[in-house]
Wavefront OBJ file of the C-alpha trace (Angstrom):
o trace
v 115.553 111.467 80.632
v 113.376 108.458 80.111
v 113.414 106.207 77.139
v 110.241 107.394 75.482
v 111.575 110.859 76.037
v 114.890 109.958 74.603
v 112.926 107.795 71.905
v 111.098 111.220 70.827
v 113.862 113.239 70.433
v 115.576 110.929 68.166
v 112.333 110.821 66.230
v 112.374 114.470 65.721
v 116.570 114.602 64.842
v 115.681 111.514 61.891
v 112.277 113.536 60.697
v 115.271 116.869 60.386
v 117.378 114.816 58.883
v 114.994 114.012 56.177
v 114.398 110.006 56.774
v 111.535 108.719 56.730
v 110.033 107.078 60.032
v 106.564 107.696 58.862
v 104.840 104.769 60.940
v 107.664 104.169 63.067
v 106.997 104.763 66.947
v 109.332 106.038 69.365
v 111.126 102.903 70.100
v 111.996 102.357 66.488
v 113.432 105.445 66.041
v 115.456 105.368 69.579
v 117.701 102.467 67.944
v 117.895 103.868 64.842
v 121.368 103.486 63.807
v 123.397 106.837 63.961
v 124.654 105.974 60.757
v 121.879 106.449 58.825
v 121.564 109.887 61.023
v 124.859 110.774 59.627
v 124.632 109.952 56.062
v 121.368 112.198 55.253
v 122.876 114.816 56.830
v 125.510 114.425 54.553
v 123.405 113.992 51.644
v 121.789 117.110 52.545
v 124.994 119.011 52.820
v 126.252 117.831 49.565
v 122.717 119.231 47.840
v 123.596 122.242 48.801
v 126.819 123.155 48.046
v 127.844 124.435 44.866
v 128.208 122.375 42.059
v 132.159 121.765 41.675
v 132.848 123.623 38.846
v 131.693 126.847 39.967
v 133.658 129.020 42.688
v 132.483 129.662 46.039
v 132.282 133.141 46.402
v 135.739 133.625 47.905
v 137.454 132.040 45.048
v 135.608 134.314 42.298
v 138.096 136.299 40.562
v 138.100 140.012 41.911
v 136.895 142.302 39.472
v 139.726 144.401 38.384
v 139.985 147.848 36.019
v 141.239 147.909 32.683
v 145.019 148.812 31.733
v 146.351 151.119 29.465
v 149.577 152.806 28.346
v 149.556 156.377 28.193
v 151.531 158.239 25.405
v 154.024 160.155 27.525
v 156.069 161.264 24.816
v 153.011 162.585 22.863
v 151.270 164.470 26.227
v 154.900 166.160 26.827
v 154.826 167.557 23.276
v 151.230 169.248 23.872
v 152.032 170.435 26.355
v 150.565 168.352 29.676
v 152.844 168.038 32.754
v 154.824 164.729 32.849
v 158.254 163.630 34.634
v 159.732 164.522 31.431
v 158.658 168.151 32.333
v 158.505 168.368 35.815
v 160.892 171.326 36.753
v 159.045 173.367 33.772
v 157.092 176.708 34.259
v 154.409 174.502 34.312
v 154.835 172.093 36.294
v 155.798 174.746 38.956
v 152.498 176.839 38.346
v 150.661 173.733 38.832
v 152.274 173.141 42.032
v 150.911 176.263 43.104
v 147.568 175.887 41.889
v 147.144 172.261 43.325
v 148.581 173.050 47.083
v 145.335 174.559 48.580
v 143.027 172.440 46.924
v 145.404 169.314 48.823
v 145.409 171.022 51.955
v 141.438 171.024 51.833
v 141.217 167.559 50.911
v 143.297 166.385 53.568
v 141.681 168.041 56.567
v 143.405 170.985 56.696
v 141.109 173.933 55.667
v 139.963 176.174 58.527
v 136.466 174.612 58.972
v 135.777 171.115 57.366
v 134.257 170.244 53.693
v 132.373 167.098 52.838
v 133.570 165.320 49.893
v 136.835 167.831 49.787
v 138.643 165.190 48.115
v 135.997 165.623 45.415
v 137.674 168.546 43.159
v 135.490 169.943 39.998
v 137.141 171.757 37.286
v 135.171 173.981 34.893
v 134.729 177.257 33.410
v 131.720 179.815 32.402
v 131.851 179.326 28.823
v 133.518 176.810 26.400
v 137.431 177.216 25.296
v 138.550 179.000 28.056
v 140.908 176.205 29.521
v 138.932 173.469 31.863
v 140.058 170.207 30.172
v 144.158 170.998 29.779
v 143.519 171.823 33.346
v 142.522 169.274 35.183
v 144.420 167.213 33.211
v 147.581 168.673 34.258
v 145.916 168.744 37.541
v 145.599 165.354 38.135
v 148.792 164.736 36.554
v 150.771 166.598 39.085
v 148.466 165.445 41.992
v 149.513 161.968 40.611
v 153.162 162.967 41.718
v 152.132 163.184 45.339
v 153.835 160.654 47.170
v 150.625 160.121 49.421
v 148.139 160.410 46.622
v 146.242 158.678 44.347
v 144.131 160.296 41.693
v 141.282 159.589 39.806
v 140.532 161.724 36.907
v 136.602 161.839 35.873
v 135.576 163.053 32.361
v 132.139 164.226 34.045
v 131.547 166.146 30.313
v 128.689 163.629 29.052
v 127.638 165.487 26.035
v 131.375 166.173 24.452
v 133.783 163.725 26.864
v 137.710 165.152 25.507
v 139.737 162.558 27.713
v 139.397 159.539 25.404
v 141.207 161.549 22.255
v 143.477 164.166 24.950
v 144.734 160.976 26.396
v 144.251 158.616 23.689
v 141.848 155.966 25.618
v 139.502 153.088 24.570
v 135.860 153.497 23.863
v 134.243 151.787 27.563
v 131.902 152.020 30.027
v 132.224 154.939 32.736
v 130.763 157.085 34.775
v 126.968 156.768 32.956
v 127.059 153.463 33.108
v 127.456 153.152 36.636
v 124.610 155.298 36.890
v 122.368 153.209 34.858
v 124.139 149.417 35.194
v 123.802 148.608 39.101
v 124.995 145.703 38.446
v 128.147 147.100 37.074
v 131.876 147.311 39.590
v 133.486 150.567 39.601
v 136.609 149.101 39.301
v 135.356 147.783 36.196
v 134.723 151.314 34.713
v 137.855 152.288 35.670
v 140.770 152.684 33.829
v 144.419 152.366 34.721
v 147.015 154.323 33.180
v 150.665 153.368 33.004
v 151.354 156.450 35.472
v 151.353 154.153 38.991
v 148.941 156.942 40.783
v 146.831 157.997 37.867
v 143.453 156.474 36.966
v 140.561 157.566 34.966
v 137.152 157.277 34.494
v 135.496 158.218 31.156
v 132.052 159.360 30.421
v 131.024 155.997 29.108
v 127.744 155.759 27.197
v 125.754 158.789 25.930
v 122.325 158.594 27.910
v 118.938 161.431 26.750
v 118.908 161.773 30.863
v 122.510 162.306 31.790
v 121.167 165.980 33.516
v 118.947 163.351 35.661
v 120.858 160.816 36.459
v 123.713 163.018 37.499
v 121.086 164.334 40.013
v 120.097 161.113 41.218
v 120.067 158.835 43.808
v 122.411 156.189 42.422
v 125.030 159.314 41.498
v 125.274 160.328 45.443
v 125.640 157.082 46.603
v 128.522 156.921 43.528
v 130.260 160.304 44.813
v 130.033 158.938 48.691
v 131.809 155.178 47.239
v 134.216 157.679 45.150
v 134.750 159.919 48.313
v 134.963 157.619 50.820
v 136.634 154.188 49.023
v 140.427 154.951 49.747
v 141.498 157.397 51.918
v 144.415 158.873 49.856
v 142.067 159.304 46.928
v 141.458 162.570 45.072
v 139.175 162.513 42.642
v 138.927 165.537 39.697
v 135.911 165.645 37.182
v 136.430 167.300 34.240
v 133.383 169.227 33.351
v 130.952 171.419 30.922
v 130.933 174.984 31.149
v 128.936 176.265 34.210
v 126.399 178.804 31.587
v 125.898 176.085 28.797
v 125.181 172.877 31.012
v 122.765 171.564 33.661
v 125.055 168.619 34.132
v 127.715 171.208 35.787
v 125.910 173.006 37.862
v 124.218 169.689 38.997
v 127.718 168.152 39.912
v 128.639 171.564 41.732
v 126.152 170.939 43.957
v 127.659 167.454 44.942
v 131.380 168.144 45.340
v 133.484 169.669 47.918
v 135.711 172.333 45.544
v 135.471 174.421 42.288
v 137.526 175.579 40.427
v 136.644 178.016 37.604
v 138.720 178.535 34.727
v 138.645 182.465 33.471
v 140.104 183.093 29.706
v 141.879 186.563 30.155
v 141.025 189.472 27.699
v 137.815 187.347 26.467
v 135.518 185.990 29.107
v 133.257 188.826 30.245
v 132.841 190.276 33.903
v 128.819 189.316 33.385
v 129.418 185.837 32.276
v 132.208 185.220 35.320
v 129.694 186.185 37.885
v 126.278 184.896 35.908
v 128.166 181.651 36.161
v 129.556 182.060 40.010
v 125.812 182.773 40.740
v 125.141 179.496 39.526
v 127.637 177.667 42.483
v 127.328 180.494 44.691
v 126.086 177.986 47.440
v 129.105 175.143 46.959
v 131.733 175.567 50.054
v 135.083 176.277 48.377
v 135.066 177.944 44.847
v 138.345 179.251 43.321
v 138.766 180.892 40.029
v 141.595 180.976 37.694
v 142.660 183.662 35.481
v 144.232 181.563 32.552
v 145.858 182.472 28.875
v 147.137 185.763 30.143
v 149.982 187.122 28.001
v 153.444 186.174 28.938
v 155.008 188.832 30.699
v 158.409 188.568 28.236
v 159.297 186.158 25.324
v 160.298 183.193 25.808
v 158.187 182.182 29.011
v 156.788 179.494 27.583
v 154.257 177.968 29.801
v 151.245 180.720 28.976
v 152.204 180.055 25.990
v 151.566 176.441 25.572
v 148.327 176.808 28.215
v 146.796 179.431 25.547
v 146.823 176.931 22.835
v 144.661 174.789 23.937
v 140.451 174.865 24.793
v 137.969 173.450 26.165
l 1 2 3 4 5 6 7 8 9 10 11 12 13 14 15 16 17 18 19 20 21 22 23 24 25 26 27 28 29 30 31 32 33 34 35 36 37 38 39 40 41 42 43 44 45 46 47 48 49 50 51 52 53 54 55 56 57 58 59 60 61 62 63 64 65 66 67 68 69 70 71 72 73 74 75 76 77 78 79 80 81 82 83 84 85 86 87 88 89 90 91 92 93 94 95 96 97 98 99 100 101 102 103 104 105 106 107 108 109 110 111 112 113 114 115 116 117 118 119 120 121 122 123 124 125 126 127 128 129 130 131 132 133 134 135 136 137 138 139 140 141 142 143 144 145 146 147 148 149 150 151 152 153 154 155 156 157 158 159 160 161 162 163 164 165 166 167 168 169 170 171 172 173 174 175 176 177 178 179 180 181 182 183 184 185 186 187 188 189 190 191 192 193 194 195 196 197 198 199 200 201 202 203 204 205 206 207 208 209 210 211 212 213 214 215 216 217 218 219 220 221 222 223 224 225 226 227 228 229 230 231 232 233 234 235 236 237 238 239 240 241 242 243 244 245 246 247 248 249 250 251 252 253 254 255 256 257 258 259 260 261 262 263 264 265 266 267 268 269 270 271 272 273 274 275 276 277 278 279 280 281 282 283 284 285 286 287 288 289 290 291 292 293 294 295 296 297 298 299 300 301 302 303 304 305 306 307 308
């Protein structure tokens, strides 16, 4: 390479570098000393880097979910399954009715289900059941040595987890719908019980039938879904006959499971509101506050006291 070709090479690195050669010709900027090369680079480097007292992205604090402590003592006395009543009636009819709905979730249903893992309970009209249930469901799926559980109050218009469980006004589900800028472990809450974690309602919204149908609330059930692989996630819901919201979530999930109140729910209003999710993949119903079959069995018992 010749030394005018070398000279205007050098000339283009210093004009890069931000110097100023205006008037210089090739010559003069072929001994330009590397230094000065050097040192606007550096200056340059320095200008744009962070100022010092701000993080670089990998030392930002990772956003983490709230923490609280759960009542044990209280949920045993009303009844919801905790260690403290794990070899109960119960806790043994839970057992049963959580099995299939874990066998779906993890693959091993005949034919395969999107979203299994995504597990809606709910009911045709209010009382009959829903909440204590999929509380106690998630409670015992929270036993599962390979599981972790996240427990969704999905019932916008009259959320019952905060007082059931005895949890903090906050942000949830709603707000993820209408904050994008908003984590979901930040929504989240974490409960004393190592598996368990919920997510409440969060703020009342005029559109919650909308956004619950929206774009932003599938790509929420696919992060929900498809986050950890051990998840299982079960949304507490409005009746199927007296809400949009729950038939707009049936849509979205890969099991139902409908609560029946024995001796009070009529035959028209079960199947009105199975019409309603007649097209979701796996639908199970439940027939629930039936009479004990002699005193003393005291699990219907307990289950019949409570709504919702």
């Amino acid at each position: 390479m010749s030394l005018i070709e070398r000279a205007a090479r050098r000339l283009d690195e210093l004009q890069r570098a931000g110097i100023d050669v205006a008037g210089a010709g090739p010559l003069a900027a072929e001994i330009a000393p590397a230094a000065q090369v050097g040192a606007a680079l550096a200056e340059r480097a320095r200008a744009a880097a962070p100022p010092a007292d701000q993080p670089s992205a990998g030392d930002r604090p990772q956003r983490r979910s709230r923490q609280v402590a759960l009542d044990l003592a209280r949920l045993t006395a009303q009844g919801y399954l905790t260690a403290a009543a794990s070899r109960s009636r119960l806790a043994e009819e839970v057992r049963v009715l959580k099995r299939p709905l874990l066998d779906n979730a993890r693959g091993r249903s005949a034919a395969p289900i999107r979203r299994s893992n995504l597990i809606m309970v709910t009911s045709s009209v209010p009382g009959e059941g829903k909440t204590f249930t999929a509380i106690n469901l998630a409670l015992s799926m929270a036993m599962e040595v390979d599981s972790t559980v996240l427990l969704v109050d999905a019932d916008v218009a009259r959320p019952a987890l905060p007082e059931r469980l005895g949890l903090p006004s906050a942000p949830g589900l709603l707000d993820l719908l209408t904050q994008p800028g908003l984590d979901v472990a930040e929504a989240m809450v974490r409960t004393s019980i190592e598996r368990l974690s919920v997510l409440p309602a969060g703020t009342p919204h005029a559109r919650a039938t909308e956004l619950l149908t929206s774009a932003a609330m599938n790509r929420l059930l696919d992060e929900l879904a498809g986050r950890y692989a051990d998840r299982i996630i079960v949304f507490d819901t409005p009746p199927l006959l007296l809400s949009a919201e729950a038939r707009a979530l049936a849509a979205q999930v890969g099991q139902v499971l409908v609560l029946v109140e024995a001796d009070r729910t009529t035959h028209d209003e079960v199947a009105s509101a199975l019409q309603t999710i007649e097209n979701c993949p796996v639908v199970m119903t439940i027939l629930n506050k039936t009479r004990p079959l002699h005193e003393g069995s005291g699990y219907y018992g307990q289950y019949g006291e409570q709504g919702a």
